[in-house]
NUDREN-116669 format. One record per residue (C-alpha): residue number from 1; z negated, y negated, x. Coordinates in Angstrom, 3 decimals. Layout:
N
[r NUM, [Z, Y, X]]
...
END
This chain:
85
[r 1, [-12.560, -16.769, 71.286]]
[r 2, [-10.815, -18.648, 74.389]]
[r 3, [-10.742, -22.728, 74.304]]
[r 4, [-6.368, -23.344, 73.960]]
[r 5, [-7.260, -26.918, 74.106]]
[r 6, [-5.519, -28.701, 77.467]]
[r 7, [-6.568, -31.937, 78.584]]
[r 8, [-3.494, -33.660, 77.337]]
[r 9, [-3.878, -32.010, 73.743]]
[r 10, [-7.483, -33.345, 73.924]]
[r 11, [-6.045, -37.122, 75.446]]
[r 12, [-3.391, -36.850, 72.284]]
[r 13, [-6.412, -36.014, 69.561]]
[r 14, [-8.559, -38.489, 70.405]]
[r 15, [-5.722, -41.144, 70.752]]
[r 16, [-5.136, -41.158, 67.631]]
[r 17, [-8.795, -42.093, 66.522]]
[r 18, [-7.664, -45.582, 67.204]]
[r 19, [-5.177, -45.468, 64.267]]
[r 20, [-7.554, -43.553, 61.869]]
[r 21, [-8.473, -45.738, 58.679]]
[r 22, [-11.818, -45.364, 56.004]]
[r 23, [-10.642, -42.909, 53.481]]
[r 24, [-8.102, -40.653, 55.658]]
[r 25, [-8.501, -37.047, 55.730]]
[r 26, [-10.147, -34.712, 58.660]]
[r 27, [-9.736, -31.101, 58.663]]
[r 28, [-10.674, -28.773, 60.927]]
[r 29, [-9.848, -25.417, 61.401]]
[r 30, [-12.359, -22.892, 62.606]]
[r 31, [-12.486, -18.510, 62.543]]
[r 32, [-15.096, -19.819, 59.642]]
[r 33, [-12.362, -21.844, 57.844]]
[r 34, [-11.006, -24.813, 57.199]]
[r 35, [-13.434, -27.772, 56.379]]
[r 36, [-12.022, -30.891, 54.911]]
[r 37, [-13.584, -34.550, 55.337]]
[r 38, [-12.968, -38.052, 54.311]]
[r 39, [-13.463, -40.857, 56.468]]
[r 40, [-16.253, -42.720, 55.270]]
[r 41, [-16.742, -45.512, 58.030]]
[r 42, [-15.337, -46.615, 61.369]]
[r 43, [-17.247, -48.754, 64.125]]
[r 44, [-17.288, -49.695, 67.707]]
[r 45, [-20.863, -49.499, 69.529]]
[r 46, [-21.537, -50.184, 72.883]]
[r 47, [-21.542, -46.995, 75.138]]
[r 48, [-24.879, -46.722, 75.318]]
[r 49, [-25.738, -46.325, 71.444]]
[r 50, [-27.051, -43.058, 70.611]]
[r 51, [-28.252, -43.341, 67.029]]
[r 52, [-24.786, -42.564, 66.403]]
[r 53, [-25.220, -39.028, 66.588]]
[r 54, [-28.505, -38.911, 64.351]]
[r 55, [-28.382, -36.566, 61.237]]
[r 56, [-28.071, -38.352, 58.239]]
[r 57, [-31.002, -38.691, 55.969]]
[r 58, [-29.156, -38.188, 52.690]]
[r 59, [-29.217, -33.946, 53.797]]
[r 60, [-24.816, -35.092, 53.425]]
[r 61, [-22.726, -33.218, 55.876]]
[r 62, [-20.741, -34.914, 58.324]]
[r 63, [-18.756, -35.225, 61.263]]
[r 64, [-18.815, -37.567, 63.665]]
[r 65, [-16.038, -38.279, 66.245]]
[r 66, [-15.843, -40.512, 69.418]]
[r 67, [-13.789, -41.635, 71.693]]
[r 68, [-13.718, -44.374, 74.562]]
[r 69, [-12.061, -47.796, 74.122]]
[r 70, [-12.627, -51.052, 76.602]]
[r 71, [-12.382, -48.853, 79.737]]
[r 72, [-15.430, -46.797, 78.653]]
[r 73, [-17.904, -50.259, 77.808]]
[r 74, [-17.634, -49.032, 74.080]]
[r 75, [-17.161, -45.998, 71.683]]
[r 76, [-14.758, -46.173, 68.529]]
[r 77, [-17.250, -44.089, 66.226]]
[r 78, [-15.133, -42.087, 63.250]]
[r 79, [-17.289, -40.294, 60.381]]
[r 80, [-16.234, -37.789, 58.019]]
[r 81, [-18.085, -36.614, 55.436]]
[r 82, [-17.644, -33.445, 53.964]]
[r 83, [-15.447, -33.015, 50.994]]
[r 84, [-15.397, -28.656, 50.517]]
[r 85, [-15.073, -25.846, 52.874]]
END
């Protein structure tokens, strides 16, 4: 399967992170199918916080988007959690 992603799609996606709100929906489309979350939190960290990408302990499946913000000093952090498949 070939990447059809350019740079400026990617630029566009992850611009609008910023305007993402707690309770919007994700989907995302794979050749698996389509797997629908709900934003369940939203917050900045500094650049060099990790623990962001930890599993979560609650065996709940998630996804977890970031993007830069503050000319790359912090990371808007946006988590979905899975709603179905």
């Amino acid at each position: 399967m070939q990447n059809n992603l350019s740079k400026a799609d990617i630029d566009e996606l992850y611009a609008i992170l910023k305007e993402a709100e707690e309770g919007m929906k994700i989907s995302i489309q794979t050749q698996y199918g389509t797997y629908n979350y709900k934003i369940t939190q939203m917050k900045v960290v500094e650049a060099s916080d990790v623990s962001v990408l930890d599993r979560p302990t609650d065996g709940s499946t998630i996804c977890t988007l970031t993007t830069c913000i503050n000319s790359g000093k912090q990371r808007l952090i946006v988590v979905g959690t899975l709603e179905n498949k």
